[in-house]
N, C-alpha and C positions, 0 to 999 in steps of 0.2 A: 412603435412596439419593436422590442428585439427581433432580429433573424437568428435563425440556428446558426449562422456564421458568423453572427458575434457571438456567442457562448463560444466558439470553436477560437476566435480570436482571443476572447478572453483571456482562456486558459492556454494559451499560444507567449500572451504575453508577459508570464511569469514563470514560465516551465515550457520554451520552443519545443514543437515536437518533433525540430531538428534533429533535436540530443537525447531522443529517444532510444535507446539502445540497439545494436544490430538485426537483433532476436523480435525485437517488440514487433506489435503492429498495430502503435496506438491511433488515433484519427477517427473518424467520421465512418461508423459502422452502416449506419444503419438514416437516412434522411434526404431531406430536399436543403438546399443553404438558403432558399430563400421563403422558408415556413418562419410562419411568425407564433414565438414562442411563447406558449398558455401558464409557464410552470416548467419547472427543474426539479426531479429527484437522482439524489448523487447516491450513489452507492460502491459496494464492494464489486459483488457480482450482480450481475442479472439474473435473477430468477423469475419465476410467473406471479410470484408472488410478488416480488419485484414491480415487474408491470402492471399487475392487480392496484398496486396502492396506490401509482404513478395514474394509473387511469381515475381511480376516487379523487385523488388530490386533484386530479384537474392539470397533472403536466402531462405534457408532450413531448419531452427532451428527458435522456436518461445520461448522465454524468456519470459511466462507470469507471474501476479502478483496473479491475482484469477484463480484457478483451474479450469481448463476445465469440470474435473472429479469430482468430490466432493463427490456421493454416488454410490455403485456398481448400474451398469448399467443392468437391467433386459431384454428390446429389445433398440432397435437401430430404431425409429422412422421416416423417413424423414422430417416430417412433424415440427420437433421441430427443429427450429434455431442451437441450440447448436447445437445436433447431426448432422446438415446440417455441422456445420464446422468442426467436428470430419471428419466425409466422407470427405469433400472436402483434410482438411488438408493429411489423407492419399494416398485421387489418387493425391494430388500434391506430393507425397514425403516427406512433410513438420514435420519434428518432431517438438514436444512439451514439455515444461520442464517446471514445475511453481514451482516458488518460491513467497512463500506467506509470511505463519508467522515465518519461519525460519528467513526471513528475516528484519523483521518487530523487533523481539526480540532479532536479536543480537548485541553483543556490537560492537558500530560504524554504525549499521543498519538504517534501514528506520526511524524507531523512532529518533533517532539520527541525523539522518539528520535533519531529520524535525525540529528538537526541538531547533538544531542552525540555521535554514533558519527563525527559528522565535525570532531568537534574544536573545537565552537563552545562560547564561553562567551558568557554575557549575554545567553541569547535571549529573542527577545520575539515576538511575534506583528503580523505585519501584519494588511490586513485579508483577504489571498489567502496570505498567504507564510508562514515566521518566518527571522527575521533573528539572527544572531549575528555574532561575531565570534573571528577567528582570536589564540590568544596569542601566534603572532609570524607577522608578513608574510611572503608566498610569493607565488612569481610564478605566474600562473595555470596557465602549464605546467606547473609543480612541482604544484601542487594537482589538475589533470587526472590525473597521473597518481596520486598521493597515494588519491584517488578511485578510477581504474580499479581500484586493488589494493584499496581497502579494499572497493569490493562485488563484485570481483570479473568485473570488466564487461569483455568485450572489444568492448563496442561505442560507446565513450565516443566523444563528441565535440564540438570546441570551436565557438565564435565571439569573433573578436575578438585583438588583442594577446598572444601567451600573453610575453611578457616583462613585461606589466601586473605592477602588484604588485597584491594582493590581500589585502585587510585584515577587510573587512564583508562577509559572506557572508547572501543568500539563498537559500531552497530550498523547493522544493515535490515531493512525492513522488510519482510519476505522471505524469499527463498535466498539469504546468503550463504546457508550452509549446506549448498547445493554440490559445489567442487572444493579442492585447498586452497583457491591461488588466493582466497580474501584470507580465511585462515593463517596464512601464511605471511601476506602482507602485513598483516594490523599485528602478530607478534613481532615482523623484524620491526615494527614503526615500536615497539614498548607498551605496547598495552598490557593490562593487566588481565581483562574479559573481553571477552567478545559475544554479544548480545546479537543474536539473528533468530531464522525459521529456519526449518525444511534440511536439517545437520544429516548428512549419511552416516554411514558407520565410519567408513575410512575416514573419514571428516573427525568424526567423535575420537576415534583412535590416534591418531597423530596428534590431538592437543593433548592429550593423554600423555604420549610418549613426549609430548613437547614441556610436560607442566603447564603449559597453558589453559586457561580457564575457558569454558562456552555456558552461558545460559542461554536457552534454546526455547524462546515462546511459540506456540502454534500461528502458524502463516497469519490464520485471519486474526487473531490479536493485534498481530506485531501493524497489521494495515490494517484494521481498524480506524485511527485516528483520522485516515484519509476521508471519512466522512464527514465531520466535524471539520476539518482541515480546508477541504474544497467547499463544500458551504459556506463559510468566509470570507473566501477568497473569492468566490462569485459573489457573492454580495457588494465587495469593495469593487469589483469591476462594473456587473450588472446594478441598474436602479431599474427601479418600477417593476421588478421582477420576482415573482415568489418562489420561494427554495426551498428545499425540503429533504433533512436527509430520512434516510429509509428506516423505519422501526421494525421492519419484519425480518431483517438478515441474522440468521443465526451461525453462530460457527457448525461446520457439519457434523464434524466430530462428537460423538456422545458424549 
């Protein structure tokens, strides 16, 4: 039977958690490495609900995408949701293992996915972004909505010319329009859109004043697909293993 350190190697093995980003604090939340593993559900976030379904399905490993943990932990509050499912996850047994940007940045990763789920060929890797390209021109309107539907977003939204035509696409999964340097980057590289989450205003503004184009899906869309994505790809690592991605994750947003 698997240990929880092979799920952890696993996922080690096709997205090191090396090359995890500075910031990140993806790894082994929450477990023992040498529990033998009942069940995998991968998910976005953890929620209680989250761990409710993981406990039905009968896993004991939770495959998440945003960290449970993210800053050292000073007390252990009840009172805070997260921490609610920190506690519940250990009196169920239930370890935790997040793969975030490890994942996101490796070659064949989330990015990658994504970047051909959206129709791109030729992609390559910036050094924040990946860059492909569309097989025939669309105007960015067309492609706004082409997107709403394919993840399904009703909370899409533009900057910039939507009668642009649009050729070279940029994308980042998440929060890439958090600062300008990605901004910035994927227009000196010639893009025509730039396709992220999480756009500020000075973000919004400068493509503006740039003519540059942004369509801007809501976070949990754009990472979405990491569930479908990682399920997979534990498959293809893991045998004799059952997997499960999560049915109860809703975006939060209304």
């Amino acid at each position: 039977m698997a240990k929880l350190i092979d799920v952890y190697n696993a996922i080690d093995s096709f997205a090191p958690y090396q090359d995890q980003l500075e910031y990140d604090n993806s790894g082994i939340k929450l477990g023992d490495l040498d529990t033998d593993v009942t069940g995998i559900m991968v998910t976005l976030d953890t929620t209680m609900s989250v761990i409710m379904e993981a406990k039905e399905r009968g896993c004991n490993v939770i495959v998440e995408h945003h960290p449970s943990i993210w800053t050292p932990l000073k007390s252990i509050d009840n009172n805070i949701p997260q921490n609610q499912c920190l506690i519940n996850a250990i009196k169920l047994d239930i370890a935790i293992i997040s793969a975030h940007t490890n994942v996101d940045v490796a070659d064949g990763g989330l990015n990658d996915h994504i970047a051909s789920m959206m129709g791109l060929k030729n992609i390559r890797p910036l050094a924040s972004a990946r860059a492909g390209e569309l097989e025939e021109p669309i105007t960015m309107g067309e492609f706004a909505i082409k997107l709403k539907e394919l993840f399904q977003d009703k909370y899409t939204l533009t900057v910039g010319n939507l009668n642009k035509i649009v050729k070279k696409v940029a994308v980042i999964s998440g929060g890439g329009g958090s600062d300008s340097s990605s901004l910035i980057e994927t227009y000196k590289d010639g893009c025509d859109v730039f396709v992220t989450s999480d756009v500020k205003h000075n973000v919004a503004r400068l493509a503006k004043d740039l003519n540059y184009g942004i369509i801007e899906l809501s976070h949990h869309a754009s990472e979405y697909p990491f569930i479908d994505f990682m399920v997979n790809k534990l498959n293809e690592k893991l045998k004799g293993i059952r997997i499960y991605g999560t049915t109860v994750l809703n975006n939060p947003y209304n």
